[in-house]
N, CA, C and O atoms as a CHARMM CRD file, in Angstrom:
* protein
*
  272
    1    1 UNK  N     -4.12700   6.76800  -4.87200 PROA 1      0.00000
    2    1 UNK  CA    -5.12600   6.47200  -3.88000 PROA 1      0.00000
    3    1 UNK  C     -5.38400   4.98000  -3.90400 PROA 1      0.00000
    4    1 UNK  O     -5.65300   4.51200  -5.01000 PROA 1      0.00000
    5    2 UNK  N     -5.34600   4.12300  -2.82600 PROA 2      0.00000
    6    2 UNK  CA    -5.54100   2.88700  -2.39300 PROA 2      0.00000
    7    2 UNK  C     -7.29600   2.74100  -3.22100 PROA 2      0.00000
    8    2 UNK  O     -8.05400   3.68500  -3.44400 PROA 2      0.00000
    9    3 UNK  N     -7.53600   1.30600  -3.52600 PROA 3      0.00000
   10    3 UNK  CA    -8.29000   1.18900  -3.93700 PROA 3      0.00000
   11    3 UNK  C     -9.58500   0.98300  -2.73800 PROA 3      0.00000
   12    3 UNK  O    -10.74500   1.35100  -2.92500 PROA 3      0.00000
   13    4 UNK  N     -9.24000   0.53200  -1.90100 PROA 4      0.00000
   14    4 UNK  CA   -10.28800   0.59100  -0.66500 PROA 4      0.00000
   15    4 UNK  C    -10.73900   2.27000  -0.57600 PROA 4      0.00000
   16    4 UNK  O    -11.95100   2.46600  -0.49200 PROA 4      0.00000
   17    5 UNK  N    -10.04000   3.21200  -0.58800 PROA 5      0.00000
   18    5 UNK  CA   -10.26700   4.87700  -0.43300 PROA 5      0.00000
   19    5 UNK  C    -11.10900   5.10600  -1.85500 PROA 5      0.00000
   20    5 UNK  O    -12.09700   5.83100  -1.74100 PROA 5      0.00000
   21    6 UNK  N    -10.84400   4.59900  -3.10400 PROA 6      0.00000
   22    6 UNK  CA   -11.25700   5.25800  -4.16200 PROA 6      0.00000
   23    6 UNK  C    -13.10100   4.31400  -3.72400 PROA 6      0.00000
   24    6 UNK  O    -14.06900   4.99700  -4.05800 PROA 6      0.00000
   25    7 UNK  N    -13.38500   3.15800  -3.17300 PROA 7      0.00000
   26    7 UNK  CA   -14.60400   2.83000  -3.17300 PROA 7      0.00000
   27    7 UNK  C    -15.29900   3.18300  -2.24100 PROA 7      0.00000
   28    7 UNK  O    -16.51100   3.13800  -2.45500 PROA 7      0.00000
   29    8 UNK  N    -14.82400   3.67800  -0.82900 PROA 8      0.00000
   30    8 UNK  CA   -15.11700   4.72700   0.39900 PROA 8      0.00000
   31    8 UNK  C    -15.87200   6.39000  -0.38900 PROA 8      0.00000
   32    8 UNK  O    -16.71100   7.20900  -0.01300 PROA 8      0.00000
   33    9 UNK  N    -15.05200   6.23800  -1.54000 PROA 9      0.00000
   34    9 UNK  CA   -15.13000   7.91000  -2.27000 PROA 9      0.00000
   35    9 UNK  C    -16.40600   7.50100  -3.07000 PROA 9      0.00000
   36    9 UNK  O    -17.50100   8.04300  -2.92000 PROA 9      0.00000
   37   10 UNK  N    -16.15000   6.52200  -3.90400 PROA 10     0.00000
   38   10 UNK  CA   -17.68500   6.30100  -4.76400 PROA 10     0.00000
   39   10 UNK  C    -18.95700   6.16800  -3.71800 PROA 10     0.00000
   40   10 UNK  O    -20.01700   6.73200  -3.44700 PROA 10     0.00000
   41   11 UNK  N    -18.50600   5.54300  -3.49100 PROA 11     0.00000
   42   11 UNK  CA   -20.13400   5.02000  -1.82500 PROA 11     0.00000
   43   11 UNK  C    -20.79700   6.73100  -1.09000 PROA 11     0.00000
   44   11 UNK  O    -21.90800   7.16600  -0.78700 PROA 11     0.00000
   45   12 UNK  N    -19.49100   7.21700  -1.06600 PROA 12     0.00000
   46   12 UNK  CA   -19.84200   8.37400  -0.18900 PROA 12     0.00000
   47   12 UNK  C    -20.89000   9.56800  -1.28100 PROA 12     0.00000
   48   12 UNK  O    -21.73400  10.42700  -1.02400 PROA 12     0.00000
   49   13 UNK  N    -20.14200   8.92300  -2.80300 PROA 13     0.00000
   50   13 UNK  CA   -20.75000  10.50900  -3.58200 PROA 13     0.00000
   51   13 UNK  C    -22.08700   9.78000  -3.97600 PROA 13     0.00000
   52   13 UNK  O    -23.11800  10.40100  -4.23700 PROA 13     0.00000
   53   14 UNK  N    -21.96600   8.18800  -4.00200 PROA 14     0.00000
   54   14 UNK  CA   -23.42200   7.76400  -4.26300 PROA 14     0.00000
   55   14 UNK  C    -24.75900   8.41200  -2.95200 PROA 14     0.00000
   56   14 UNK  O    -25.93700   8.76300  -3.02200 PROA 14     0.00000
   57   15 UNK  N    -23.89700   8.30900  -2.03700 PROA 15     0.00000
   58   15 UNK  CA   -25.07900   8.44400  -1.01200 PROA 15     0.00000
   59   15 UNK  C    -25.14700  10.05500  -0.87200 PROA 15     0.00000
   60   15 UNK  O    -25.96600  10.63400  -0.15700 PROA 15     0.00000
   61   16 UNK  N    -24.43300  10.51500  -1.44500 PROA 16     0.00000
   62   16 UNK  CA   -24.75100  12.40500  -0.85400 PROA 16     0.00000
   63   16 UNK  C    -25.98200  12.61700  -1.97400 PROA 16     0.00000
   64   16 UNK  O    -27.00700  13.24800  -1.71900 PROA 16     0.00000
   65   17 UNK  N    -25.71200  12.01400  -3.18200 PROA 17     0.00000
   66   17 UNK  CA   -26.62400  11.69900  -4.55100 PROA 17     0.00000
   67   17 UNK  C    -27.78000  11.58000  -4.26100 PROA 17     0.00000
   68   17 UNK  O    -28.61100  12.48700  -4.31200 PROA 17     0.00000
   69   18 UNK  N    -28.07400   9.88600  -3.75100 PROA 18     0.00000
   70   18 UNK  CA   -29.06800   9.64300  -2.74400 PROA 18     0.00000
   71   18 UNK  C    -29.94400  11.11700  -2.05200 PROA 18     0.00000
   72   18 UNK  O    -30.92400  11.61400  -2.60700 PROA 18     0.00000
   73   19 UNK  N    -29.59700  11.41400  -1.30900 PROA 19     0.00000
   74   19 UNK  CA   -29.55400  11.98800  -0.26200 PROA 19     0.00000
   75   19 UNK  C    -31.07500  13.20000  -0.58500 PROA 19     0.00000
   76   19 UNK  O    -31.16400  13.84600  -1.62900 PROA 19     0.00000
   77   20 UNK  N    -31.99100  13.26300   0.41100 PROA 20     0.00000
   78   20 UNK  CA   -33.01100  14.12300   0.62200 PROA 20     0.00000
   79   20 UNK  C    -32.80200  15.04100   1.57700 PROA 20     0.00000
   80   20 UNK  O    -33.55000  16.01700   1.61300 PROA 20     0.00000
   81   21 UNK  N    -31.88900  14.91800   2.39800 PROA 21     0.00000
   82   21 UNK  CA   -32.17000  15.66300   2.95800 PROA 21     0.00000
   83   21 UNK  C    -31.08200  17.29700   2.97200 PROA 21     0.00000
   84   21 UNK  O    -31.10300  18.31300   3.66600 PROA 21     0.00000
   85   22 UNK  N    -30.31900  16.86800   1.94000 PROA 22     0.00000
   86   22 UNK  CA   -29.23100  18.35300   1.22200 PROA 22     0.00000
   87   22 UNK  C    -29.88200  18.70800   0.44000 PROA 22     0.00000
   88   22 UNK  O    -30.84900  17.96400   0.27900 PROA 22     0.00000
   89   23 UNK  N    -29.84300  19.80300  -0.39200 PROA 23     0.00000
   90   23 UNK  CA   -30.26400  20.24700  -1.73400 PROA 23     0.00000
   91   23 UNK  C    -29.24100  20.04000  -2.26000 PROA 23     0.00000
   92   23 UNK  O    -28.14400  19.63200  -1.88000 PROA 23     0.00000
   93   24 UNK  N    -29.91900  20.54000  -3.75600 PROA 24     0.00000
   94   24 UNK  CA   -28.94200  20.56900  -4.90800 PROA 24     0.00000
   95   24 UNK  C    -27.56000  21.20100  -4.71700 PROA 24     0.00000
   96   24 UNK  O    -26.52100  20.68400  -5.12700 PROA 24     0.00000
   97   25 UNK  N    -27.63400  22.27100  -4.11200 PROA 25     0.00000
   98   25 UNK  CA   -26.57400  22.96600  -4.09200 PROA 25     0.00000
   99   25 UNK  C    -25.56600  22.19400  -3.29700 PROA 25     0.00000
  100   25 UNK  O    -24.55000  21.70500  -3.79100 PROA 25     0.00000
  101   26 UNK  N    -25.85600  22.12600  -2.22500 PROA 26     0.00000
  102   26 UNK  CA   -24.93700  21.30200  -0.68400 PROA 26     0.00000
  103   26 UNK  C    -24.72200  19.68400  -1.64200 PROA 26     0.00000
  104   26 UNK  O    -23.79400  18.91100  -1.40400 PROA 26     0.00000
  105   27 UNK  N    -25.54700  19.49000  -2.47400 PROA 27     0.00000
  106   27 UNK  CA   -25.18800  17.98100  -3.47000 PROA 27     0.00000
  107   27 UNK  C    -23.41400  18.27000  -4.08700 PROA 27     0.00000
  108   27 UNK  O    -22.36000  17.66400  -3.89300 PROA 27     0.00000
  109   28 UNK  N    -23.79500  19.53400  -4.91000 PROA 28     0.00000
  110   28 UNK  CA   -22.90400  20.11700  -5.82200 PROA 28     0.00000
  111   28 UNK  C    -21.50100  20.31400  -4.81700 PROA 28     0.00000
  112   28 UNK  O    -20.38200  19.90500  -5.12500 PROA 28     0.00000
  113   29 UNK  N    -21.80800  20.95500  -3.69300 PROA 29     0.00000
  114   29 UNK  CA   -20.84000  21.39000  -3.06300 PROA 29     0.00000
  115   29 UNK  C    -19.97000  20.40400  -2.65500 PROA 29     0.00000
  116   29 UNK  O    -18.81700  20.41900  -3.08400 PROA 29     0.00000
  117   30 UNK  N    -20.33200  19.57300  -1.91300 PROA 30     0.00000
  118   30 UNK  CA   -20.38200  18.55300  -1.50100 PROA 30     0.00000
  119   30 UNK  C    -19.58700  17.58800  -2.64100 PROA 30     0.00000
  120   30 UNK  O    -18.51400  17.11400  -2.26700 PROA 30     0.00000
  121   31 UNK  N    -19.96800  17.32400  -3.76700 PROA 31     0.00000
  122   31 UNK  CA   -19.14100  16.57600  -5.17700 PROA 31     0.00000
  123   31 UNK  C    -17.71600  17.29700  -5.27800 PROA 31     0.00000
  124   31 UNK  O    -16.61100  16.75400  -5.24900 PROA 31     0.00000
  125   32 UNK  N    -17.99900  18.57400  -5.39700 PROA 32     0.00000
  126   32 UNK  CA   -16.63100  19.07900  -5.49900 PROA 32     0.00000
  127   32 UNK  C    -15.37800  18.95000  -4.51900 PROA 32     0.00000
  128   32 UNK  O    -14.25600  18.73300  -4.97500 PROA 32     0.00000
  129   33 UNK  N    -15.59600  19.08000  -3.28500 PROA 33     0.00000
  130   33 UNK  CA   -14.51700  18.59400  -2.34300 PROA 33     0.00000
  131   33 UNK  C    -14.07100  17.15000  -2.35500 PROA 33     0.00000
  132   33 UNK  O    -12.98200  16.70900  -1.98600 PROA 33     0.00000
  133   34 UNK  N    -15.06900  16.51800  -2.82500 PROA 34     0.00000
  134   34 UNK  CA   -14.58000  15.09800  -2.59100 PROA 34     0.00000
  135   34 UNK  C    -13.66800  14.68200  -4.24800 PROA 34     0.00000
  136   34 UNK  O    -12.96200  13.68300  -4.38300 PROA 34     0.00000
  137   35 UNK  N    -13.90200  15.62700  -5.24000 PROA 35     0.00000
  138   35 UNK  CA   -13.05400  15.26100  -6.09600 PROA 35     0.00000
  139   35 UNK  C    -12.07100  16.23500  -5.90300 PROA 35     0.00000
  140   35 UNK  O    -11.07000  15.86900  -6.51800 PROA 35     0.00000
  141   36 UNK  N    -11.84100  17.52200  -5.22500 PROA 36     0.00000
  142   36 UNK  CA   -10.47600  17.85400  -5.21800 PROA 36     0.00000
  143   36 UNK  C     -9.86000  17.34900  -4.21600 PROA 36     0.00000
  144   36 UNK  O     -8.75200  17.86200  -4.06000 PROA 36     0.00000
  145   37 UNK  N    -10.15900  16.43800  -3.36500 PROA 37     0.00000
  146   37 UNK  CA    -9.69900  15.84800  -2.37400 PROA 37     0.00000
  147   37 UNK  C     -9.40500  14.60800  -3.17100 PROA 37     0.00000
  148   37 UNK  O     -8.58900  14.00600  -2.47200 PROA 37     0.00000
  149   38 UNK  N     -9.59400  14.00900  -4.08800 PROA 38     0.00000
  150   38 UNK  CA    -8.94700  12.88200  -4.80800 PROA 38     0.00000
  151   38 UNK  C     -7.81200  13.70000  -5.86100 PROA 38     0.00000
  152   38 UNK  O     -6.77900  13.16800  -6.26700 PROA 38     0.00000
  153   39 UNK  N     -8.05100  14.46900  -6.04600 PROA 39     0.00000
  154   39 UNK  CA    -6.55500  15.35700  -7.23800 PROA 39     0.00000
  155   39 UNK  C     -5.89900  15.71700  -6.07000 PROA 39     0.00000
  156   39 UNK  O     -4.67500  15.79500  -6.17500 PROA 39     0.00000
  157   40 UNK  N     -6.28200  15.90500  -5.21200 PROA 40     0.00000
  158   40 UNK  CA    -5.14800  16.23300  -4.09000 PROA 40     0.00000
  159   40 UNK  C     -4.35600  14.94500  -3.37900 PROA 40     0.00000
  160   40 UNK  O     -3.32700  14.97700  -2.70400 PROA 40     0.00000
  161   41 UNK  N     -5.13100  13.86900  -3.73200 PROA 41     0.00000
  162   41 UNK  CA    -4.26400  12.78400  -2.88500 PROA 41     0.00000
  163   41 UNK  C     -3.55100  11.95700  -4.15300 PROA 41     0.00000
  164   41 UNK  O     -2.74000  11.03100  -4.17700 PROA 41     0.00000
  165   42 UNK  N     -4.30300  12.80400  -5.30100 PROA 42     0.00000
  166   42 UNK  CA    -3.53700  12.12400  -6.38300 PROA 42     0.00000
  167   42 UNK  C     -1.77300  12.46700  -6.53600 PROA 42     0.00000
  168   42 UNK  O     -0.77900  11.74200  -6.59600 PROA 42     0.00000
  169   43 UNK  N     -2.00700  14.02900  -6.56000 PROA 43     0.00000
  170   43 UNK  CA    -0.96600  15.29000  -6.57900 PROA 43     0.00000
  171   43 UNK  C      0.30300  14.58800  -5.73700 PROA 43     0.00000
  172   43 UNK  O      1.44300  14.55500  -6.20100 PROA 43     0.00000
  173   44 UNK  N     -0.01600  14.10000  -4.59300 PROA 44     0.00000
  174   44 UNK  CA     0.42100  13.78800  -2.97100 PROA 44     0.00000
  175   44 UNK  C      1.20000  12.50600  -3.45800 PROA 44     0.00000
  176   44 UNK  O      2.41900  12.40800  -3.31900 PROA 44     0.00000
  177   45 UNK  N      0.42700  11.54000  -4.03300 PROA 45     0.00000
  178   45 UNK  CA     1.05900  10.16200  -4.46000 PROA 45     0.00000
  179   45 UNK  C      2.02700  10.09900  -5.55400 PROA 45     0.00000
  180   45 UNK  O      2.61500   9.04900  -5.81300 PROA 45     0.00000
  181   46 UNK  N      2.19200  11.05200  -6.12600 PROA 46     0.00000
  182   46 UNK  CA     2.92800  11.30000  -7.27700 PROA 46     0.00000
  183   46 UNK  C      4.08400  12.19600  -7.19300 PROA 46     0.00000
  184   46 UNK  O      5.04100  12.22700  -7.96700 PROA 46     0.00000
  185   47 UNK  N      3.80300  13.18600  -5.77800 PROA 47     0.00000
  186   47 UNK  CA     5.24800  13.45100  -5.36700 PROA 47     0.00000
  187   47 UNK  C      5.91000  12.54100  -4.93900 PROA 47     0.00000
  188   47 UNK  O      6.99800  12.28000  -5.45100 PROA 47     0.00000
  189   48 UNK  N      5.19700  11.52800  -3.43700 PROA 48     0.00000
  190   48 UNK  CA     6.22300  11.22700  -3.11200 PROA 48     0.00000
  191   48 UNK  C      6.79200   9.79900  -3.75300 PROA 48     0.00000
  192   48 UNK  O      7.64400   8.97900  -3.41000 PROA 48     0.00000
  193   49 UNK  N      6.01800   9.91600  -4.68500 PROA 49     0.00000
  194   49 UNK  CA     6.69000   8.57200  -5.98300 PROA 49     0.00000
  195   49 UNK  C      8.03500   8.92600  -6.19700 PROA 49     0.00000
  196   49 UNK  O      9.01200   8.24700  -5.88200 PROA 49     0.00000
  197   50 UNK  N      8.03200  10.57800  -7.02600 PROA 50     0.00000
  198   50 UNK  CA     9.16000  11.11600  -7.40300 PROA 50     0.00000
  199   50 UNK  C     10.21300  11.28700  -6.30900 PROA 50     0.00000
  200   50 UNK  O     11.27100  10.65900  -6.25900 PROA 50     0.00000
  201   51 UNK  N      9.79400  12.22100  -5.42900 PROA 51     0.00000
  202   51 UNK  CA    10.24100  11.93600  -4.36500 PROA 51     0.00000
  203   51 UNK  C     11.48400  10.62200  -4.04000 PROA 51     0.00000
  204   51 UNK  O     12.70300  10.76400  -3.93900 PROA 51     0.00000
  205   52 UNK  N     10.83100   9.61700  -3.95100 PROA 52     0.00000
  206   52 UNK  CA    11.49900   8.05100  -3.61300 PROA 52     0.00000
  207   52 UNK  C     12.77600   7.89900  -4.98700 PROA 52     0.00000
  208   52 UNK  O     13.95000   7.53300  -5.04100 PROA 52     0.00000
  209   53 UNK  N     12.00600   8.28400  -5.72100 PROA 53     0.00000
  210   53 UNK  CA    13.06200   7.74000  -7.11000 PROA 53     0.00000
  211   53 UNK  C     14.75900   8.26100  -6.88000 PROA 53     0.00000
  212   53 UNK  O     15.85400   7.78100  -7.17100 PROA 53     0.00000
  213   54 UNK  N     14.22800   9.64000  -6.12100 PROA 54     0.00000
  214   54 UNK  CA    15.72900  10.29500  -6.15000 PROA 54     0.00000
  215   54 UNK  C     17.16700   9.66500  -5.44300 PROA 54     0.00000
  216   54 UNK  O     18.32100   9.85700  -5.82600 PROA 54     0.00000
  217   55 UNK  N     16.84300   9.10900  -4.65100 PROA 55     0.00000
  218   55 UNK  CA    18.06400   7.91600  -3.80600 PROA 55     0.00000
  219   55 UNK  C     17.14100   7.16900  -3.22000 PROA 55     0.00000
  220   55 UNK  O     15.95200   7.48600  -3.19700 PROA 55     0.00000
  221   56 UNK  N     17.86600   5.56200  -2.42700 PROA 56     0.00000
  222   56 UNK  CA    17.65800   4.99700  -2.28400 PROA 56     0.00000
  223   56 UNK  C     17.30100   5.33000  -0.45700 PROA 56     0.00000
  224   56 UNK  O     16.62300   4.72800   0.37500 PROA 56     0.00000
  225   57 UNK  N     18.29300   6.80600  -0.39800 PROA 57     0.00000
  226   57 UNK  CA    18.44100   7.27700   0.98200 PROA 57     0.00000
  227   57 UNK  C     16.60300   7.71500   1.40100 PROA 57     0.00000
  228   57 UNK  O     15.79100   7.26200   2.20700 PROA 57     0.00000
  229   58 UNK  N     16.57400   8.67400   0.49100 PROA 58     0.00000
  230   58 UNK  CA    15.27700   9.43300   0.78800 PROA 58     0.00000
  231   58 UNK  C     14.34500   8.39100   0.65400 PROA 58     0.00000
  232   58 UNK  O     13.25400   8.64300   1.16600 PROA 58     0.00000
  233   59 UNK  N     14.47800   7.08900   0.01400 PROA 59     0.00000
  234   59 UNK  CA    13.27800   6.40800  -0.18200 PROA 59     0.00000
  235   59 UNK  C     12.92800   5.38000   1.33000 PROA 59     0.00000
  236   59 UNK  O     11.85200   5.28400   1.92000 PROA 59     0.00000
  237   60 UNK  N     14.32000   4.67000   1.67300 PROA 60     0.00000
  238   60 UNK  CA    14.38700   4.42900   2.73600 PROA 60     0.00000
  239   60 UNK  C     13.96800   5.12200   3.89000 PROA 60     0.00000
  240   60 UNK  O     13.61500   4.56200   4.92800 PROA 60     0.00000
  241   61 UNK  N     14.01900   6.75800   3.64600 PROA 61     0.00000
  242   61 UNK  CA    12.96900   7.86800   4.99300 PROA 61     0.00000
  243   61 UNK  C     12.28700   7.75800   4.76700 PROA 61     0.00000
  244   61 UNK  O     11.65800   7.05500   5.55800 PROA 61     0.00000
  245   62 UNK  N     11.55500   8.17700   3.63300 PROA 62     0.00000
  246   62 UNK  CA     9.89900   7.95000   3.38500 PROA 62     0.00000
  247   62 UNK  C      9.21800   6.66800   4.08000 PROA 62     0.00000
  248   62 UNK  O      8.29200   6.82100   4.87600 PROA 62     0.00000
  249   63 UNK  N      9.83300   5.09600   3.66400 PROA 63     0.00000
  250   63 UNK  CA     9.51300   4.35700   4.50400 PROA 63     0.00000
  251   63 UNK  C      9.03600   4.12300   6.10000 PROA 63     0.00000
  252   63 UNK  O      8.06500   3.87500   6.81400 PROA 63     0.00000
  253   64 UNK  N     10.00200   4.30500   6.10100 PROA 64     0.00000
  254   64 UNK  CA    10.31900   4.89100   7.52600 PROA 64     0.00000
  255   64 UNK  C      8.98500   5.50700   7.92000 PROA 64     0.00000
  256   64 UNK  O      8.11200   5.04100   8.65100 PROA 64     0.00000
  257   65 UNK  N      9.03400   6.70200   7.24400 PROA 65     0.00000
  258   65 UNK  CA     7.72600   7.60900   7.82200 PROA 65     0.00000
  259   65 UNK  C      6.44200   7.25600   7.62600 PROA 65     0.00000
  260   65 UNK  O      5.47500   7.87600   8.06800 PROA 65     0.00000
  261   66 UNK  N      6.39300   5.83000   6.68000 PROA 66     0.00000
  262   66 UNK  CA     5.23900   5.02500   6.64100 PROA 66     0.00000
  263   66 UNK  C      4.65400   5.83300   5.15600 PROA 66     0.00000
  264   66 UNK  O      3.68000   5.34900   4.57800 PROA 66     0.00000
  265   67 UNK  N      5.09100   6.63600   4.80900 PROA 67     0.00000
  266   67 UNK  CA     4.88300   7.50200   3.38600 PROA 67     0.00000
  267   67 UNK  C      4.78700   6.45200   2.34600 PROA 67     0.00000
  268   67 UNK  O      3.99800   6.79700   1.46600 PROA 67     0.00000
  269   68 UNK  N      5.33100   5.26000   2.13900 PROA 68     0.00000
  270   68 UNK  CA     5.30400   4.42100   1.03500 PROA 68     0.00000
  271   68 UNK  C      5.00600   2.78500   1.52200 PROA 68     0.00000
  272   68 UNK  O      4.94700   1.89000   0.67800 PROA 68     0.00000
């Protein structure tokens, strides 16, 4: 995850934190998507790392597809 996205992610869980007008629960709920949504873009960046490693062919598509 780009470091501009990982401080979009802190800002966002600071302010749900913040926040009066959710409860606790919708707080909680709310924390959890936004960190499996970072293991998920983690998961994502680490395929197509591997991904790339395998030829120079597939890495050159990925490019391409703006993937890297």
């Amino acid at each position: 995850m780009s470091s501009s996205n990982l401080k979009h992610l802190e800002r966002i869980k600071e302010n749900i934190d913040k926040s009066d007008a959710l409860t606790e629960e919708e707080k909680s709920d709310s924390m959890k998507r936004i960190e499996e949504w970072y293991r998920e873009d983690l998961a994502w960046g680490t395929f197509i790392e591997k991904l790339s490693e395998l030829s120079p062919t597939i890495k050159g598509l990925l490019a391409e597809l703006g993937l890297l």
